[in-house]
C-alpha positions as CSV (number, residue, x, y, z in Angstrom):
1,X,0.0,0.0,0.0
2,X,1.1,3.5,-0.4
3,X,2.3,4.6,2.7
4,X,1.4,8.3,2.8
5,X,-2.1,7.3,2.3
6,X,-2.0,5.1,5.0
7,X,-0.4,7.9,7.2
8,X,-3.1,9.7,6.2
9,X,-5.8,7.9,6.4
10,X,-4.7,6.3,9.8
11,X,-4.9,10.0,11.1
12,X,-7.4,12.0,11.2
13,X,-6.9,16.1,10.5
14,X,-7.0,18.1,14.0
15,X,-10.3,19.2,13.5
16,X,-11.9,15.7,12.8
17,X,-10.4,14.3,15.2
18,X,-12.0,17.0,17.9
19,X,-14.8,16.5,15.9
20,X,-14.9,12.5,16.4
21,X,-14.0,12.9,20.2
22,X,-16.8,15.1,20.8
23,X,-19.8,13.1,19.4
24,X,-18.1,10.4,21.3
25,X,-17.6,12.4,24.9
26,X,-21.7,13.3,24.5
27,X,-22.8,10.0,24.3
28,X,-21.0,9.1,27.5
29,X,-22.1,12.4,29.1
30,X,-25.3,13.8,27.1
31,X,-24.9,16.8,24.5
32,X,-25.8,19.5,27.3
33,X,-22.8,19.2,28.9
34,X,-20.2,19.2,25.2
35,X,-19.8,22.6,24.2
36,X,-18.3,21.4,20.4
37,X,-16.5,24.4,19.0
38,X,-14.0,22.7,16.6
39,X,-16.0,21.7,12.8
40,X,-17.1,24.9,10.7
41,X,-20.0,23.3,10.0
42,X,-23.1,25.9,9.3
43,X,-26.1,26.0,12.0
44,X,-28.0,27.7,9.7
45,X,-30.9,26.3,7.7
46,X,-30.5,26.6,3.7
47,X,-32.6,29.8,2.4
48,X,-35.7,28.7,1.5
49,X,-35.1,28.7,-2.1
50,X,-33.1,25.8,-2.1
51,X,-35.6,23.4,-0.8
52,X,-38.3,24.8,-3.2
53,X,-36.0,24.4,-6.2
54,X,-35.1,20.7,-5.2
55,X,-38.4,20.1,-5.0
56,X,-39.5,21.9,-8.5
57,X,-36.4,19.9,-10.0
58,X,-37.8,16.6,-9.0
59,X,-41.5,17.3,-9.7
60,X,-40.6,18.7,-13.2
61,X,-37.7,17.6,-14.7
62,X,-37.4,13.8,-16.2
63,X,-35.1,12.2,-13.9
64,X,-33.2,10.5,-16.1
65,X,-31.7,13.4,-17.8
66,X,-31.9,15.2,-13.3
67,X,-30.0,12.3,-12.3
68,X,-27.6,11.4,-15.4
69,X,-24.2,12.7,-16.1
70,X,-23.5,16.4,-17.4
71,X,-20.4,17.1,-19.7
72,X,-17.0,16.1,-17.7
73,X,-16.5,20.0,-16.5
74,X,-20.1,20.6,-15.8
75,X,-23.4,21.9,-16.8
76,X,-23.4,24.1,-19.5
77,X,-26.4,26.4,-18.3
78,X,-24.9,26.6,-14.5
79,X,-21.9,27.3,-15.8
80,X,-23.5,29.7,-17.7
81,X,-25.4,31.3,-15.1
82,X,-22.3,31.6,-12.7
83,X,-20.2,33.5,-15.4
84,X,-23.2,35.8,-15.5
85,X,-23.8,36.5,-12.2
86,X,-19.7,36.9,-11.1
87,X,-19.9,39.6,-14.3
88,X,-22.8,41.4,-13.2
89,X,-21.9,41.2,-9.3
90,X,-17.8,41.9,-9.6
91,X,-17.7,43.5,-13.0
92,X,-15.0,41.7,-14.0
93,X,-14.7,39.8,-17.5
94,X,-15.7,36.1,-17.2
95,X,-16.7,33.1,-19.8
96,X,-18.8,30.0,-18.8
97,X,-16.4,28.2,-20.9
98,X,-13.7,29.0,-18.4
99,X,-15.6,27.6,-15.4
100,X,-15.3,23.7,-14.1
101,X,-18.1,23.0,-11.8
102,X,-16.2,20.7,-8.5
103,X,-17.0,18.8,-5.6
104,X,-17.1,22.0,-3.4
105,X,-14.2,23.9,-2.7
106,X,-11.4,21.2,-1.5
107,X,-12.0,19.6,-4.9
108,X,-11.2,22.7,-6.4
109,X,-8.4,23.3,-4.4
110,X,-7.1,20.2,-5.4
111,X,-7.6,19.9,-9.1
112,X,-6.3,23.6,-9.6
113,X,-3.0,23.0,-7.4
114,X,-2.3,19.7,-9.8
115,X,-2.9,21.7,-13.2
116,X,-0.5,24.3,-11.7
117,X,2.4,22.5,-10.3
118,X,5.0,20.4,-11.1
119,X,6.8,17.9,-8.9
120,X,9.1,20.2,-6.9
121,X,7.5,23.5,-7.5
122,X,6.1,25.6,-4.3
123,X,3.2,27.4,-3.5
124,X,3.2,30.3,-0.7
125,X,0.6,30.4,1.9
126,X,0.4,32.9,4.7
127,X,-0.4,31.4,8.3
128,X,-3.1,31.0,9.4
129,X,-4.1,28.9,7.0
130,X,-7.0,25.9,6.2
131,X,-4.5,23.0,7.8
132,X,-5.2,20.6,4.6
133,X,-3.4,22.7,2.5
134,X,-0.6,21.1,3.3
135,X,-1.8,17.9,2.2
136,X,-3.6,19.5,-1.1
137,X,0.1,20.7,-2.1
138,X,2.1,17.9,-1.1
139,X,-0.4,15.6,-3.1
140,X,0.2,17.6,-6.5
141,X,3.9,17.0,-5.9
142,X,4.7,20.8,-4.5
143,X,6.0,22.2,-1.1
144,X,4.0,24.8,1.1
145,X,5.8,27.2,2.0
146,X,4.4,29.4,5.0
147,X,4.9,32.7,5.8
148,X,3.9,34.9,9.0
149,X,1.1,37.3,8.9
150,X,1.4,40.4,10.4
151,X,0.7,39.4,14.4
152,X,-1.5,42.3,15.0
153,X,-3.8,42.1,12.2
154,X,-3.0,38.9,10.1
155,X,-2.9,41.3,7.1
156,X,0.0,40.1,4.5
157,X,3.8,40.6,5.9
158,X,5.2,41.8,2.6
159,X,8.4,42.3,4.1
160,X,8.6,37.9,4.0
161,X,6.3,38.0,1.3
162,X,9.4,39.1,-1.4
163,X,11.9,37.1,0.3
164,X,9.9,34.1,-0.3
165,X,9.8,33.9,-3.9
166,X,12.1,31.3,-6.4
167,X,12.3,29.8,-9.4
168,X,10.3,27.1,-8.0
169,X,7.4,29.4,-6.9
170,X,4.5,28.5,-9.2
171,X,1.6,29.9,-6.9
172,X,0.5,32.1,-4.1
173,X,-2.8,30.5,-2.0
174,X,-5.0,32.8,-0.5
175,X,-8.4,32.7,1.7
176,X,-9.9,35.4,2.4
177,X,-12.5,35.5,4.6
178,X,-10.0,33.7,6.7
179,X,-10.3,30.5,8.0
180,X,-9.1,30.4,11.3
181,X,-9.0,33.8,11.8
182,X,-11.8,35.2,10.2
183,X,-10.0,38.4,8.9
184,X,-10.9,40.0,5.4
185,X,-8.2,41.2,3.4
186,X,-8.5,44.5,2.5
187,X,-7.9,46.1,-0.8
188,X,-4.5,47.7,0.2
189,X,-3.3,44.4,0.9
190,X,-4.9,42.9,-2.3
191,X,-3.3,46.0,-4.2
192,X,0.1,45.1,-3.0
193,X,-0.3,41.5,-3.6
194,X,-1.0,42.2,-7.0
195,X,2.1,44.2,-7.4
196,X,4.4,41.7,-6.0
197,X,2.9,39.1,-8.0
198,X,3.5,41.4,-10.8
199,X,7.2,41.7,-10.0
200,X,8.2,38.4,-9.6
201,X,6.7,37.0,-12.6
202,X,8.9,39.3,-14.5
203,X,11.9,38.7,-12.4
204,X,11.7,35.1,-12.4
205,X,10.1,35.5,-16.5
206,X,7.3,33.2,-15.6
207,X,3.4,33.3,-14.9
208,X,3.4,32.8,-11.1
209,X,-0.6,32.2,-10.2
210,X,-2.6,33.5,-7.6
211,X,-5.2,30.8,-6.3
212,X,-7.9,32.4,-3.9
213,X,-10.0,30.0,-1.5
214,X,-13.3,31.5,-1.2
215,X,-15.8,29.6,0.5
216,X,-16.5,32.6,2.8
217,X,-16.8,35.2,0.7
218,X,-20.4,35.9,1.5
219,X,-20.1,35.3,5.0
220,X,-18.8,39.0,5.9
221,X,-20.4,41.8,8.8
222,X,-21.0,45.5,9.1
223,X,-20.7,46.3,5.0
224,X,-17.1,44.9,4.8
225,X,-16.1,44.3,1.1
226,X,-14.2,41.1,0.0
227,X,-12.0,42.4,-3.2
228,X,-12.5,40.1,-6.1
229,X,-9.1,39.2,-6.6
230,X,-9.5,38.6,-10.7
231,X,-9.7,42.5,-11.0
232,X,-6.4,43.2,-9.4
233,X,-4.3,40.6,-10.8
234,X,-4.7,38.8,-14.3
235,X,-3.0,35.2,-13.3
236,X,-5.7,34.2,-10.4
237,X,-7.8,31.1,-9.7
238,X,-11.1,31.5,-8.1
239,X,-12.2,28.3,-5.7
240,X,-15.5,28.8,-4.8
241,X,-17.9,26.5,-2.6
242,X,-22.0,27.1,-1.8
243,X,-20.9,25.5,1.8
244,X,-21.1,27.9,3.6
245,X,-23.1,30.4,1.7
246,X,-25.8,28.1,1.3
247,X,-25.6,25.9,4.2
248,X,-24.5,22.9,2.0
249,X,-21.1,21.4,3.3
250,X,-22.4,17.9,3.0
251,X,-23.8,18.5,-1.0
252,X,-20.1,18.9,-1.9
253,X,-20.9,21.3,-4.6
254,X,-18.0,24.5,-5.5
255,X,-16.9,25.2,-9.1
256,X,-13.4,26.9,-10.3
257,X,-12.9,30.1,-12.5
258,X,-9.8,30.6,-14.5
259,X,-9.7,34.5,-15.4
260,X,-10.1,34.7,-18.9
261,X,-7.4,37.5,-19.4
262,X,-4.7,34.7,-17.5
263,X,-1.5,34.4,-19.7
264,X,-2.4,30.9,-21.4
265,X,-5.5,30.7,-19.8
266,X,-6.8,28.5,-22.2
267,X,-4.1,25.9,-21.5
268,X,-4.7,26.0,-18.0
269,X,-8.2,25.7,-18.0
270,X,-7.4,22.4,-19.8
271,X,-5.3,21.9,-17.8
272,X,-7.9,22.0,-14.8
273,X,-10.1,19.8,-17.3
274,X,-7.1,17.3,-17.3
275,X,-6.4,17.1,-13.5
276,X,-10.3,17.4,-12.8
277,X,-9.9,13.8,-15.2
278,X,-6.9,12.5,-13.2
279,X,-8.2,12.6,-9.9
280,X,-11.8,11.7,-10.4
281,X,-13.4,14.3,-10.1
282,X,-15.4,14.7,-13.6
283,X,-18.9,15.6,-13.6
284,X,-20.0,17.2,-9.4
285,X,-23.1,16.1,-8.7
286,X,-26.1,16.6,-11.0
287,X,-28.5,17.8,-9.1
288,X,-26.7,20.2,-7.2
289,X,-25.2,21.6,-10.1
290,X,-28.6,22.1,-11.4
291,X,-30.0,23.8,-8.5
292,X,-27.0,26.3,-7.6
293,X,-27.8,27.4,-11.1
294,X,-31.1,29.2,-10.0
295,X,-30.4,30.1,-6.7
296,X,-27.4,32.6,-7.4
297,X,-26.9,35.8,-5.3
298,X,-29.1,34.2,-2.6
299,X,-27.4,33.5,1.4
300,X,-27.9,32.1,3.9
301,X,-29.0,34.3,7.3
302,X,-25.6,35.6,8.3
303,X,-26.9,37.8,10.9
304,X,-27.0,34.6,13.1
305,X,-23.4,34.3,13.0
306,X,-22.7,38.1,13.3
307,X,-24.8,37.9,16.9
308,X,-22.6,34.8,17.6
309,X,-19.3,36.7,17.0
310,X,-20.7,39.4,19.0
311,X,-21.4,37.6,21.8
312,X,-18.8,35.6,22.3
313,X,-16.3,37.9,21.1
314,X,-17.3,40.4,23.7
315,X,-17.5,38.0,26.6
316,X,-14.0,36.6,25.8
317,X,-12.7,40.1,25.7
318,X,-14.3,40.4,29.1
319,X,-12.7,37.6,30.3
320,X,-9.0,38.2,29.5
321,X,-8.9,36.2,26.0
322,X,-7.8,38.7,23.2
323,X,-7.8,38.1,19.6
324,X,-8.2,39.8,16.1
325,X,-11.9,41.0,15.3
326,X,-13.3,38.6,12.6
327,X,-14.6,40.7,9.9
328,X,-16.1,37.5,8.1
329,X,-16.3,33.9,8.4
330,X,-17.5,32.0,11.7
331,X,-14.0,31.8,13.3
332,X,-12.2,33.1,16.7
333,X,-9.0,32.9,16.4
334,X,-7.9,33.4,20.1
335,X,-4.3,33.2,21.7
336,X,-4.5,30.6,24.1
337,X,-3.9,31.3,27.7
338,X,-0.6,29.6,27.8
339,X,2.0,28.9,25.3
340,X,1.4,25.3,24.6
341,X,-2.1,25.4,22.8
342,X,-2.5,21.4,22.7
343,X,-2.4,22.1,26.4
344,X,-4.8,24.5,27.3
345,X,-7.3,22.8,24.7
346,X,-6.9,19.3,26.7
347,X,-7.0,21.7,30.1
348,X,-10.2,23.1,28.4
349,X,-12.3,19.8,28.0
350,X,-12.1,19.2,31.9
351,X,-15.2,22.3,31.2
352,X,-16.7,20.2,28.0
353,X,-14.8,22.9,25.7
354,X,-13.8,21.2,22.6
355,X,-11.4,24.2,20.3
356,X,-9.1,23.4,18.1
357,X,-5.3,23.4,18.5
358,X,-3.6,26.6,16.0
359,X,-0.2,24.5,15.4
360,X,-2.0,23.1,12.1
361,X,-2.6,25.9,11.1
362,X,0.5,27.8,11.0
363,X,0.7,29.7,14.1
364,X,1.4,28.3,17.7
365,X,-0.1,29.6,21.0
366,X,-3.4,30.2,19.4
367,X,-7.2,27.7,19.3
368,X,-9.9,28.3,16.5
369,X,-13.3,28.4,18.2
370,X,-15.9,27.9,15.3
371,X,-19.4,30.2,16.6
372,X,-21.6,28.5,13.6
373,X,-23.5,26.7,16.8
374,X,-26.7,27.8,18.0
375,X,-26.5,31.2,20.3
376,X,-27.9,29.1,23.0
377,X,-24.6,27.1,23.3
378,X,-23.0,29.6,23.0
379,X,-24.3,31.0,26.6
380,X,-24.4,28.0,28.2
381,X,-20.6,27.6,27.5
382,X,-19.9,30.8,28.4
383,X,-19.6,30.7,32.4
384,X,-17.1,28.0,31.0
385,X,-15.0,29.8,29.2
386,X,-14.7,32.6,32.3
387,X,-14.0,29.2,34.4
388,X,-11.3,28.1,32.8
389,X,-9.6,31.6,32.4
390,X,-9.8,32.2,35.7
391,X,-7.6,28.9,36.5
392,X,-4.9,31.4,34.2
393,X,-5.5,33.9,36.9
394,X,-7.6,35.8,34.0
C-alpha cells in the first residue's frame, strides 16, 4: 500500500479528530454538557429557495436526464449562469467556458494546485491557513511554503512575502475571509499583492498564479467588502464553494474560475479539465449543479453568525482572551492562555470545551473556536469559558 495514504488515512486532520472525540464524549455524558467548537459546520438552515427548487427539479424535470451525467466540467447552463452573475456582481470579465463545476471547494483546491504544479515547484501560503493545505500541495507534488502574517492584524507581511519567492514558486494561496481567523483582506493588501505578484513573474520571467480560496466570501459583517481578486491581478484562480453560503457542506458542490485575461488561460483551463480527469473528479453532482444554477446571489441568514461573533467575542474580551476581530467567516482565532495550545485545549475539556489546536494551522499559541453553533450554546458555554480563564489567573 502507499504509505502516505496510510499515514493519512490512519490520522485524522486536527479538527476531525476534535470533531470524532466530541460526538463520542456526549454519548457518554449527554450533548448539554459538550460545548463542540472545533468543525465549521453551518447551523443555519439553507434559504428557502433551495428546498423549493429541489423540489420543482424533482417534480418537473425527467429524472433520467436530473440524475444522469453532465459534460466532464459541468453543466453548460450553470456554468453559464455563474459566469453571468460573477460579471454582473464583480464587474470583471468572465466566460462560462472557463468555469469547471467541482466537488465543493477542497476539490477545487485540489484539481487547480495539480494543473498548476510540477513535482518540486512551491506554492506560498500565509499562516493562518486551512490545515489541509498542506496535504492538497504535497499531493500535486509541491511544497507549502508558510509565511507569518502580520501578528497584530493577520494582514500580508510583505516584508517575508518578497523574500519568499524562487524559481520554484508556481503559486501564491490565499483565503480570504480567513479561515481560522476570520479576517478579510483588505484592498491595500490585495493592491500590493498584485504588485508583487506582478514583480516576480517578471523577475523570475514566468506566470506565477494567484489561487484564492473562497468559501466565505459571503459570510462577511457590518458592510465589509471582499476584493475580487481577478480584478487586481490577471493570473488568479477563483475556488468557490456554496458551503457555507448556502448551508450545503455535505452536497459537496463548488466550481473553479480561470480568469479569462490569465497568460495561457486556455491551457490551464485544460489543464484544470485534465487534473479534474486525473483525480476523479469529472462531472459534481447533478442535481446540485442544477439547483446552484437558479439560486445565485441568494445567502444564507448571516446575521446569526454576526450575533454569535458578537457575543462571544465580547465576553471573551471580558474575560482576559484577546484576539483579532473577525470581519467574516465564523471563526475566533484566540491566543491561548498559555503557550502550549494542545495544552490549554486538553485543560479546556475538563469544562466540556472542545477548540481546536492553531499548530496546524500555522501559528502556535493560538485555538480556532468555530461560533456557527446555536447562540444558545453559546451561553451555556460561556460561564465555561470565564472558568477556565480564571484557573490562568484571568
Amino acid at each position: 500500500m502507499n504509505k502516505r495514504m496510510y499515514e493519512l488515512g490512519s490520522k485524522r486532520s486536527v479538527i476531525r479528530e476534535i470533531f470524532e472525540f466530541g460526538k463520542k464524549r456526549a454519548a457518554e455524558v449527554g450533548a448539554d454538557k459538550v460545548f463542540d467548537f472545533s468543525l465549521g459546520n453551518p447551523s443555519v438552515n439553507p434559504p428557502q429557495i433551495v428546498e423549493d427548487t429541489l423540489r420543482e427539479l424533482l417534480q418537473t424535470e425527467d429524472m433520467t436526464a436530473l440524475h444522469g451525467y453532465t459534460s466532464a466540467q459541468g453543466d453548460a447552463d450553470t456554468r453559464r449562469a455563474i459566469a453571468e452573475y460573477i460579471a454582473r456582481t464583480q464587474n470583471v470579465k468572465t466566460d462560462p467556458d472557463y468555469i469547471y463545476m467541482t466537488c465543493g471547494a477542497a476539490a477545487s483546491l485540489t484539481i487547480t494546485l495539480s494543473a498548476i504544479c510540477n513535482r518540486g515547484d512551491e506554492v506560498i501560503t500565509f499562516a493562518p491557513f486551512f490545515t489541509e493545505y498542506r496535504v492538497f500541495t504535497e499531493t500535486a507534488g509541491a511544497k507549502l511554503v508558510e509565511l507569518a502574517s502580520d501578528p497584530e492584524t493577520f494582514q500580508i507581511d510583505f516584508s517575508l512575502l518578497e523574500k519568499a519567492f524562487t524559481e520554484k514558486t508556481a503559486a501564491v494561496l490565499v483565503n480570504s475571509p480567513n479561515n481560522p481567523s476570520g479576517v478579510v483582506y483588505s484592498e491595500d493588501t490585495v493592491k500590493k499583492l498584485a504588485a508583487v505578484l506582478e514583480e516576480m513573474s517578471r523577475r523570475f520571467r514566468k506566470s506565477i498564479y494567484l489561487i484564492t480560496d473562497e468559501p466565505y466570501r459571503e459570510l462577511v459583517y457590518g458592510g465589509v467588502k471582499v476584493p475580487y481578486l481577478t480584478a487586481y491581478y490577471k493570473n488568479t484562480v477563483v475556488c468557490y464553494s456554496y458551503s457555507k453560503s448556502l448551508s450545503l457542506p455535505g452536497e459537496r458542490i463548488g466550481y473553479i474560475f480561470v480568469n479569462p485575461d490569465a497568460e495561457n488561460a486556455r491551457e490551464l483551463y485544460l489543464a484544470v479539465c485534465g487534473a479534474g480527469r486525473a483525480l476523479g473528479y469529472v462531472c459534481a453532482p447533478s442535481l446540485f449543479q442544477k439547483m446552484v444554477a437558479r439560486c445565485q446571489g441568494v445567502t444564507s441568514d448571516v446575521s446569526v453568525y454576526e450575533k454569535n461573533r458578537d457575543l462571544l467575542a465580547g465576553a471573551l474580551r471580558e474575560y482576559g482572551y484577546t484576539s483579532v476581530r473577525p470581519d467574516g467567516a465564523f471563526y475566533l482565532f484566540v491566543k491561548a492562555l498559555e503557550e502550549d495550545a494542545n495544552a490549554f485545549c486538553e485543560r479546556a475539556k475538563k469544562y466540556g470545551l472542545l477548540l481546536v489546536p492553531g499548530d496546524d494551522f500555522g501559528c502556535r499559541g493560538y485555538v480556532r473556536i468555530a461560533y456557527c453553533v446555536s447562540p444558545e450554546m453559546i451561553a451555556r458555554a460561556l460561564p465555561y469559558f470565564k472558568k477556565l480563564a480564571e484557573e490562568y489567573g484571568k
